[in-house]
LOZA-67123 format. One record per residue (C-alpha): residue number from 1; residue in three letters; z, x, y. Coordinates in Angstrom, 3 decimals. Layout:
<recs>
REC,NUM,ALA,Z,X,Y
...
</recs>
This chain:
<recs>
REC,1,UNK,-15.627,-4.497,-23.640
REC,2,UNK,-14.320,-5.081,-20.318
REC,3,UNK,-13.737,-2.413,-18.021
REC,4,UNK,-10.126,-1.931,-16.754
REC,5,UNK,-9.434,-3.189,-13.236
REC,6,UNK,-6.834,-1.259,-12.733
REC,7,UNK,-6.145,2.565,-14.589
REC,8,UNK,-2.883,4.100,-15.141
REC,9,UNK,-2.176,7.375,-15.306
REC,10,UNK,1.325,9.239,-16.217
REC,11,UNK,1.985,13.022,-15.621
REC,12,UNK,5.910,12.864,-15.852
REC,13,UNK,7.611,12.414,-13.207
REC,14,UNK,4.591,11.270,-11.328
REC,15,UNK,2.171,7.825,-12.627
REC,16,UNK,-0.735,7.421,-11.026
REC,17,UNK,-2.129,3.824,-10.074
REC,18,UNK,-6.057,3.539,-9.526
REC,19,UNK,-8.121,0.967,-8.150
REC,20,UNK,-11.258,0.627,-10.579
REC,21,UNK,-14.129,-1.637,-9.024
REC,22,UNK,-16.009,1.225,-7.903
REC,23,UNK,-18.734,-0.959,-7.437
REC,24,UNK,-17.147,-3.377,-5.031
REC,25,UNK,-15.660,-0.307,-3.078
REC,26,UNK,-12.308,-1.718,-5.165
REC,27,UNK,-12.047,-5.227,-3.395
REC,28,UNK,-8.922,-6.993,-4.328
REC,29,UNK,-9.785,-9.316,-6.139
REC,30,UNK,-7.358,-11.453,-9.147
REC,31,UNK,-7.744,-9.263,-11.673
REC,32,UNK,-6.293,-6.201,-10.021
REC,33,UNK,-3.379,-8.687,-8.562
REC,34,UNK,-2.553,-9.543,-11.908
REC,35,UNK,-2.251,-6.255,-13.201
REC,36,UNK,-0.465,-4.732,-10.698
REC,37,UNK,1.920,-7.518,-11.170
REC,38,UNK,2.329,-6.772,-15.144
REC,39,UNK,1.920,-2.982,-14.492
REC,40,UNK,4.911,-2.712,-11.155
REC,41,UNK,7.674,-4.247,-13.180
REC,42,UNK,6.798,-1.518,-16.225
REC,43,UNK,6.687,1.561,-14.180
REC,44,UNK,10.210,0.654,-12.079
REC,45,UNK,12.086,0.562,-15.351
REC,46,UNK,10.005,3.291,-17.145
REC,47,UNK,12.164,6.614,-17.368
REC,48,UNK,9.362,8.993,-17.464
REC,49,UNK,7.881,7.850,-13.814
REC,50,UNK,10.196,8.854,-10.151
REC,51,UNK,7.414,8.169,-8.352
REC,52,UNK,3.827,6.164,-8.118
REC,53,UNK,0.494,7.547,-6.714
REC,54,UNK,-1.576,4.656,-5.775
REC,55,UNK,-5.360,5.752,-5.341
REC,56,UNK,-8.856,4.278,-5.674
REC,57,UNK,-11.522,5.240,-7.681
REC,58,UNK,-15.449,6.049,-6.393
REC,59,UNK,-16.104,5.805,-2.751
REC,60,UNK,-13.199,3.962,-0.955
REC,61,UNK,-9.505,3.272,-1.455
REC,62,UNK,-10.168,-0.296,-1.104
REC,63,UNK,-12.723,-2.639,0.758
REC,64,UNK,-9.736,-5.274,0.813
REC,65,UNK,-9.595,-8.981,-0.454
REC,66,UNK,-12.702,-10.079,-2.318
REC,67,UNK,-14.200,-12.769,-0.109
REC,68,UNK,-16.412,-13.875,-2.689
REC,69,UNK,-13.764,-15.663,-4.395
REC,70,UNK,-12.720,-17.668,-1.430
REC,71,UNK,-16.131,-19.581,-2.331
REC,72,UNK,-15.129,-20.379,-5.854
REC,73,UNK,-12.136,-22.592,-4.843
REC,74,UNK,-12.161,-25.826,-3.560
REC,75,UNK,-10.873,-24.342,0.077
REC,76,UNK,-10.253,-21.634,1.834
REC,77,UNK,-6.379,-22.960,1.819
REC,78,UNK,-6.745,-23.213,-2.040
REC,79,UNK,-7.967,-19.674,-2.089
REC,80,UNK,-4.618,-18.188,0.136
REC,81,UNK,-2.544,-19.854,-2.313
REC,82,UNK,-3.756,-18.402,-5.511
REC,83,UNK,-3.420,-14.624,-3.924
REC,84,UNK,0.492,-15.807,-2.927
REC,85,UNK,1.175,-16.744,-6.383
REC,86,UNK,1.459,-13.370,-7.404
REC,87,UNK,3.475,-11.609,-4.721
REC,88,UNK,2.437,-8.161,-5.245
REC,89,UNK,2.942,-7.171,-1.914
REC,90,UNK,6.436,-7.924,-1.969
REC,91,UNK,6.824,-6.589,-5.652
REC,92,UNK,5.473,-3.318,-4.200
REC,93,UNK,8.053,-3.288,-0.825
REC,94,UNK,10.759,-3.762,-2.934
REC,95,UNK,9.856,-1.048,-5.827
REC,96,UNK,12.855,1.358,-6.376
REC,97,UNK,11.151,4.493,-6.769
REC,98,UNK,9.252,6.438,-4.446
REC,99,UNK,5.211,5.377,-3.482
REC,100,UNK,2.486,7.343,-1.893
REC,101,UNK,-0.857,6.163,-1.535
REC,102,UNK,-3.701,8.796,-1.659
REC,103,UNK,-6.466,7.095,0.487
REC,104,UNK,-9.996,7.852,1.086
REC,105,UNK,-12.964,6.911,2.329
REC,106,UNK,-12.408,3.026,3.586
REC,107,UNK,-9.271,1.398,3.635
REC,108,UNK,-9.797,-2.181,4.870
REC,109,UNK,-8.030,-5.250,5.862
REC,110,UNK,-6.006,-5.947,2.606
REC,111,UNK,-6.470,-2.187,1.529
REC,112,UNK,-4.566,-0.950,4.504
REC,113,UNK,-2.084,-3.909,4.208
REC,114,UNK,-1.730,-2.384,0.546
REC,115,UNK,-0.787,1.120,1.639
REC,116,UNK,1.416,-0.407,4.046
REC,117,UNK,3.505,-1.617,1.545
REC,118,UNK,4.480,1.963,0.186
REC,119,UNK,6.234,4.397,1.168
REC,120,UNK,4.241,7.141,2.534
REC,121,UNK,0.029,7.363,3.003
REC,122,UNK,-1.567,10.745,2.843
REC,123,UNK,-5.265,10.198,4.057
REC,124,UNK,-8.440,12.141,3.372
REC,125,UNK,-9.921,13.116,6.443
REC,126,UNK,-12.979,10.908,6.451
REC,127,UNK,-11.259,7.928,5.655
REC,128,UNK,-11.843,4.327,8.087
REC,129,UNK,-9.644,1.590,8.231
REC,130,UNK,-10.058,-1.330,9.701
REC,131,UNK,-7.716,-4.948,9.400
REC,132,UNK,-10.818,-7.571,9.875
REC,133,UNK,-9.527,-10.451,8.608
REC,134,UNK,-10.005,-12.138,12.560
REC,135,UNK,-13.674,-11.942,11.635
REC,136,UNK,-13.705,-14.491,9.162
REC,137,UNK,-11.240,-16.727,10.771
REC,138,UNK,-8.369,-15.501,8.965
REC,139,UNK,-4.943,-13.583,10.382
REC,140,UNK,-4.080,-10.417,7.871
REC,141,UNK,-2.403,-12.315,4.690
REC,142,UNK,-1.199,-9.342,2.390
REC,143,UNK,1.677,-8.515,5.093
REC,144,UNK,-0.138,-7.297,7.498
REC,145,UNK,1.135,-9.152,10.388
REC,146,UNK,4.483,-7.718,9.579
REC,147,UNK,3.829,-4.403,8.202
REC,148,UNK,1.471,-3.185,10.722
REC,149,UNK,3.830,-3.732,13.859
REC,150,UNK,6.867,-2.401,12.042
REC,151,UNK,4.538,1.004,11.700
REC,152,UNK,2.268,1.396,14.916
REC,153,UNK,4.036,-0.772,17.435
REC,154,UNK,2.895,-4.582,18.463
REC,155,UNK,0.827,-3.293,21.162
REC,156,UNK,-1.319,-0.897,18.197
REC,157,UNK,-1.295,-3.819,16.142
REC,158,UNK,-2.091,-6.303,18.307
REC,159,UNK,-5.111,-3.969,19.044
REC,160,UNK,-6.248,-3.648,15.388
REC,161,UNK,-5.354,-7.344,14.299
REC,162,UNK,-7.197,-9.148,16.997
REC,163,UNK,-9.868,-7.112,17.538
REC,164,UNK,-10.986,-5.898,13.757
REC,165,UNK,-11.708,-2.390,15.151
REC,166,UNK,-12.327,0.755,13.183
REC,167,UNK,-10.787,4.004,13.161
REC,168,UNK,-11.056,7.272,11.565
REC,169,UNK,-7.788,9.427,10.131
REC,170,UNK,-7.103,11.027,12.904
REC,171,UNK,-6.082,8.057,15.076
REC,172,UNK,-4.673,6.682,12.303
REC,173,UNK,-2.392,9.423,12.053
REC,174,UNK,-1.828,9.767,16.167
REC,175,UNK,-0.902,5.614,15.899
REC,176,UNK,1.339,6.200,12.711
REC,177,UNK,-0.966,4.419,10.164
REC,178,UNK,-0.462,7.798,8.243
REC,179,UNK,1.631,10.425,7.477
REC,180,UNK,-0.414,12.973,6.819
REC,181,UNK,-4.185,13.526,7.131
REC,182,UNK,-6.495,16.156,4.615
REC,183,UNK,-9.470,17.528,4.246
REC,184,UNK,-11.790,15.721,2.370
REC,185,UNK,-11.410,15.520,-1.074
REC,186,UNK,-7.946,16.651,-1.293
REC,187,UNK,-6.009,13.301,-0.524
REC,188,UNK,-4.991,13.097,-4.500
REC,189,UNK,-4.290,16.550,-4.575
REC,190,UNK,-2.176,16.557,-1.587
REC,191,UNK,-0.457,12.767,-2.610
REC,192,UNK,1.296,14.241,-5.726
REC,193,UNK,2.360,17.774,-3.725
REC,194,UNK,3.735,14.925,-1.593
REC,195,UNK,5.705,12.919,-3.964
REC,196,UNK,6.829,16.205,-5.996
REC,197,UNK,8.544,17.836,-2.738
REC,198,UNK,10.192,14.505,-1.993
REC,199,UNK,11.484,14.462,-5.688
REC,200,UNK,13.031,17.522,-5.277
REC,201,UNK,16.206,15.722,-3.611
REC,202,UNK,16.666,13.853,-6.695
REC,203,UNK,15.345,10.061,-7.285
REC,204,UNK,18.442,8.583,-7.142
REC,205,UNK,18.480,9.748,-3.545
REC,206,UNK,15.226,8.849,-2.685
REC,207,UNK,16.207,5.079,-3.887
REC,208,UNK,19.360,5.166,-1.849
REC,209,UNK,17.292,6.217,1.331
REC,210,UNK,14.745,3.981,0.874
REC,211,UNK,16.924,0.911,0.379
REC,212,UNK,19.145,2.449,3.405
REC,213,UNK,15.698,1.895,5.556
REC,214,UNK,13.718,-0.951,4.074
REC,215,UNK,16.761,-3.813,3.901
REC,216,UNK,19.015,-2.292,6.909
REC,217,UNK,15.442,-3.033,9.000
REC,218,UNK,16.214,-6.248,8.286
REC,219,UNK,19.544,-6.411,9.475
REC,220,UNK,21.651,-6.561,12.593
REC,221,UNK,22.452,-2.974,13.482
REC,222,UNK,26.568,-3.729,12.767
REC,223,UNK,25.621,-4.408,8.956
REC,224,UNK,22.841,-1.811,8.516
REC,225,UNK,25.581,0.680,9.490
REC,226,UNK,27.545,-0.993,6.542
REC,227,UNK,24.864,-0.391,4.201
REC,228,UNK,24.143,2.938,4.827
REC,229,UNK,27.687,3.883,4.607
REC,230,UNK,27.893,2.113,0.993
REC,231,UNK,25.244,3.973,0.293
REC,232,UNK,25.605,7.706,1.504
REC,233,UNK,29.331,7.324,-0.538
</recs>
């Protein structure tokens, strides 16, 4: 039997999302991309889950992409295209209800670029993260050229992009990387306490605010002004 890639979890309101190749440190590899694109569209429309705790299982959050498969296809250009058919890192920008990812141990290249693409990151205090992708003659393809400035800055992101750097939580939290940090072993723990006091607004609220923030970004000030007055009415 093979071993789910990717493990779902619901405790109404709250679903948590897990990483599950443990052995790999949860590399990002097809599989999970393809489930996460089944399993996204499920949970937004799923009336039991407000909100979606996105965790990994074993020793890391995630190692990032799996490199190994850029040597099964015919070129490395090949291999960029088959992670873009599936646009999960859109998919999860655009989710309606509220994200949080629980992160521990290493959260590299595509696994920050990952948690970047929620809403809020609670980090467990031992946790590394690194964007590599420089290293292996690659700039950050899972939005990380976009996501990372819009959160630390271009100078901080300049710094991690081109240089491939690590740091531990507490920098990451100092730069903005984070939005809260934990003692060790408590990231889950603290993730859902997380979600549950933001759900105590309401969800509907929490998808007005979050569509107030993520498209007016995207706008010129004028019509983000528009938007949020649509949407506070």
């Amino acid at each position: 039997m093979t071993e789910q890639v990717v493990l779902l979890e619901k405790t109404p309101p709250l679903a948590r999302v897990t990483l599950n190749r443990p052995g790999v440190l949860n590399a990002i590899n097809i599989e999970i991309r393809d489930a996460l694109f089944d399993l996204m569209p499920a949970l937004a429309i799923d009336p039991d889950v407000e909100a979606v705790i996105f965790a990994g299982h074993g020793r890391a959050f995630s190692a990032g992409a799996d490199v190994r498969e850029f040597g099964t296809a015919p070129s490395v250009t090949v291999a960029k295209q088959v992670r873009w058919l599936r646009d999960i890192w859109g998919l999860l920008v655009d989710f309606p209800k509220l994200t949080v990812a629980a992160i521990h141990g290493y959260a590299i290249g595509a696994g920050v670029e990952l948690a970047l693409c929620l809403d809020l990151r609670v980090a467990s205090a031992e946790t590394v993260f690194a964007v590599p992708e420089t290293a292996f003659g690659m700039i950050p393809g899972a939005g990380g050229s976009q996501t990372l400035p819009r959160a630390l800055g271009i100078g901080r992101a300049m710094d991690l992009v081109l240089t491939g750097r690590r740091i531990r939580a507490d920098q990451a939290l100092a730069w903005g990387l984070v939005d809260r940090v934990v003692p060790a072993g408590q990231h889950l723990q603290a993730a859902e306490a997380l979600a549950r006091q933001v759900l105590q607004v309401g969800p509907d609220l929490v998808r007005r605010a979050k569509m107030a923030v993520n498209v007016g970004l995207n706008l010129p000030v004028k019509f983000g002004l528009l938007l949020e007055r649509a949407l506070a009415d």
